[in-house]
N, C-alpha and C positions, 0 to 999 in steps of 0.2 A: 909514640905508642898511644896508641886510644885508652880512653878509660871507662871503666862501666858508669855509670852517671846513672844515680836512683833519683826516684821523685823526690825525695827529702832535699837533693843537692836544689832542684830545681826551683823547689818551693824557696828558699833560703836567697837564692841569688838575685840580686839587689837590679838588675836590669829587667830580669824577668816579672819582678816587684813593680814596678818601675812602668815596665809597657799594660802592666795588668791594670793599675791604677788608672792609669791616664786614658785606656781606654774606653774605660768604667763611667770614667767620666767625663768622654768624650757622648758618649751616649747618652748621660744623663742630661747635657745639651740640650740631643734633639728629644728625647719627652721616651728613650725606650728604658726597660725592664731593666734593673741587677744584671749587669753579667761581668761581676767584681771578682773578689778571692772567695766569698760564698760559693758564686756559681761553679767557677773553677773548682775547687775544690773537692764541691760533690759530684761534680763528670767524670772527675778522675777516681773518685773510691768507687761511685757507681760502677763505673767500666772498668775496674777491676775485678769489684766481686762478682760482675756476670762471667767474666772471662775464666776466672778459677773456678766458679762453681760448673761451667761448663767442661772442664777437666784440662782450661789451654796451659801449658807449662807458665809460670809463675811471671819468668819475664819477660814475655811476650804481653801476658796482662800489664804488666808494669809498664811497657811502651804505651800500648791504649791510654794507662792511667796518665803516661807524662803528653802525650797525643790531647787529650782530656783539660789536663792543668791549660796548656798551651793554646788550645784550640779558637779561641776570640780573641787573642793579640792582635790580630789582623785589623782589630776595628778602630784601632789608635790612628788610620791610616783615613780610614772612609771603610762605614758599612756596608757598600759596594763592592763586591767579590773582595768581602773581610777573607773566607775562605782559601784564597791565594795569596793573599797581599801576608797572611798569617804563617801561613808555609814558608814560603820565603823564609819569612824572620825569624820562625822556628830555627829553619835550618843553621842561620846567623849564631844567634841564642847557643845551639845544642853543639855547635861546633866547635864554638870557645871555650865549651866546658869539657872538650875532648872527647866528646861522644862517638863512638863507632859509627864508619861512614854507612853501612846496612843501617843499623839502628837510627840510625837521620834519616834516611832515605823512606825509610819504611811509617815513620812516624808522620814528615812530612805528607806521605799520601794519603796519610788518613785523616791530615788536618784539612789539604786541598779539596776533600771528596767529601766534608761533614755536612755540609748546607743540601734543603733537601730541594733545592730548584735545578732539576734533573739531573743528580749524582747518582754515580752506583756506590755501595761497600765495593772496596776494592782490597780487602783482607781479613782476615780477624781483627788485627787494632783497631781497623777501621769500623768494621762494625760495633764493637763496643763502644766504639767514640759515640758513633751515632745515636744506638741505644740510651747512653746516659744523660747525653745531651738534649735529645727529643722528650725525654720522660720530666725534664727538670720544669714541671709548671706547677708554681705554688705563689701564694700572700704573700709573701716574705721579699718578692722578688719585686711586688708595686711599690714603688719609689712614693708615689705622692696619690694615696686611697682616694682622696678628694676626685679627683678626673675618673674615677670608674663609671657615673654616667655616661661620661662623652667619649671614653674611649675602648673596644671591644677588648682589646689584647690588655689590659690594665683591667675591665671587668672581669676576663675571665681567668687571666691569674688569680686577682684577688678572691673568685667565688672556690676556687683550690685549697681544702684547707688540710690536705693530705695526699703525697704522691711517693708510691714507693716501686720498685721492678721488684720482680718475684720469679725468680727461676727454678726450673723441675729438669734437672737434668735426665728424669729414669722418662719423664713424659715428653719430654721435647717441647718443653713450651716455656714461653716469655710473654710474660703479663704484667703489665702498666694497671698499678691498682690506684684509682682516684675517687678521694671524697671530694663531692661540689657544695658549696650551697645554694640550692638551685632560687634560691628567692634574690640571688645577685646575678646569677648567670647561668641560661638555660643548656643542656647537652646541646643542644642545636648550635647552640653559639659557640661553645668548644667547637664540633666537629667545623664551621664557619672557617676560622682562621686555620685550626690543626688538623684539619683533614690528611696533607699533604706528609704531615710530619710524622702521622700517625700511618702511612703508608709507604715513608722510608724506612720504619721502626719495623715496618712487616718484611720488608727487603734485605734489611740488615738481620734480622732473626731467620730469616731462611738461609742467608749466608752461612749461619751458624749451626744449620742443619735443624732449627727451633721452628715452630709458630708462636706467631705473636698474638695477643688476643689482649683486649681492653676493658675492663668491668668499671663503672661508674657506680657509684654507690651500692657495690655488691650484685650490683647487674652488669652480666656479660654483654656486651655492644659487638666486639672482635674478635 
């Protein structure tokens, strides 16, 4: 008999521990961003609270959130379609702990469809994944401040010193609200690297029946 499996279970279990670390710092190797039990962590409450405040039934959010937790395992493997190689392992992970085979199924495709180099939302979960995960650029995430000269995605996290989602259920809208400091890192140079990410965030919010729109220092961009 399957068992319902909440994010609490998931967060607790020592493999999932385990693949999260190692791939955390498998990346800190090659010279990329946080994406430890911090990052994890906040894609899965982010993609939660859009999901409930959009009115989606509770555990359907909850898959987003554990879709969210789970979502960069993949990268213990090679950051080269982490997207897949993550799913998979998902699937591994969430079977042993008795997960309903819908509820695998469905959480998998929202982990295989989160990268935004040519993916659709391919559900609710999934667009929430996506939402929380694209929105997550902050300081907190630069590993080593020293390299923001030399390197753009390192400058322009660090020039981040505020990012929050803000949803209006009665408006229909989902807005990425971000303080910069523009004397480290110019909008231009945001939209540089995140243009694309900021154009699956629009994809996944219409999925959701939402516009997305983007304000940088209380100026609307999208």
């Amino acid at each position: 008999m399957s068992d319902v499996v909440t994010l609490k279970q998931v967060k607790k279990d020592p493999q999932v521990k385990a693949y999260i670390d190692r791939a955390d710092e498998y990346l800190a190797v090659i010279g990329y961003t946080e994406h430890g039990p911090r990052h994890c962590g906040l894609v899965a409450k982010s993609a939660f609270q859009t999901l409930v405040e959009l009115g989606v039934p509770e555990r359907e959010a909850e898959l987003s959130a554990i879709a969210g937790y789970l979502h960069d395992i993949g990268n213990v493997f090679n950051r080269v379609n982490h997207a897949y190689t993550g799913a998979v392992l998902a699937h591994t992970l969430l079977r042993d702990m008795g997960m309903d085979p819908t509820e695998i199924t469905a959480i998998v495709a929202a982990i295989g469809s989160h990268d935004d180099n040519g993916y659709e939302p391919v559900s609710r979960i999934s667009a929430g994944l996506i939402l929380a995960d694209k929105s997550d650029v902050h300081r907190s995430r630069v590993r080593n401040p020293d390299m923001i000269k030399f390197d753009i995605h390192d400058r322009v996290n660090y020039a981040v010193q505020k990012s929050f989602l803000q949803v209006d259920n009665e408006k229909k809208t989902i807005t990425l609200f971000l303080k910069i400091d523009l004397e480290i890192s110019s909008v231009m140079e945001y939209f540089e690297i995140f243009l694309n990410r900021m154009l699956y965030c629009k994809r996944a919010a219409n999925f959701l029946g939402c516009r997305f729109s983007l304000a940088v220092n209380d100026n609307y961009l999208l």
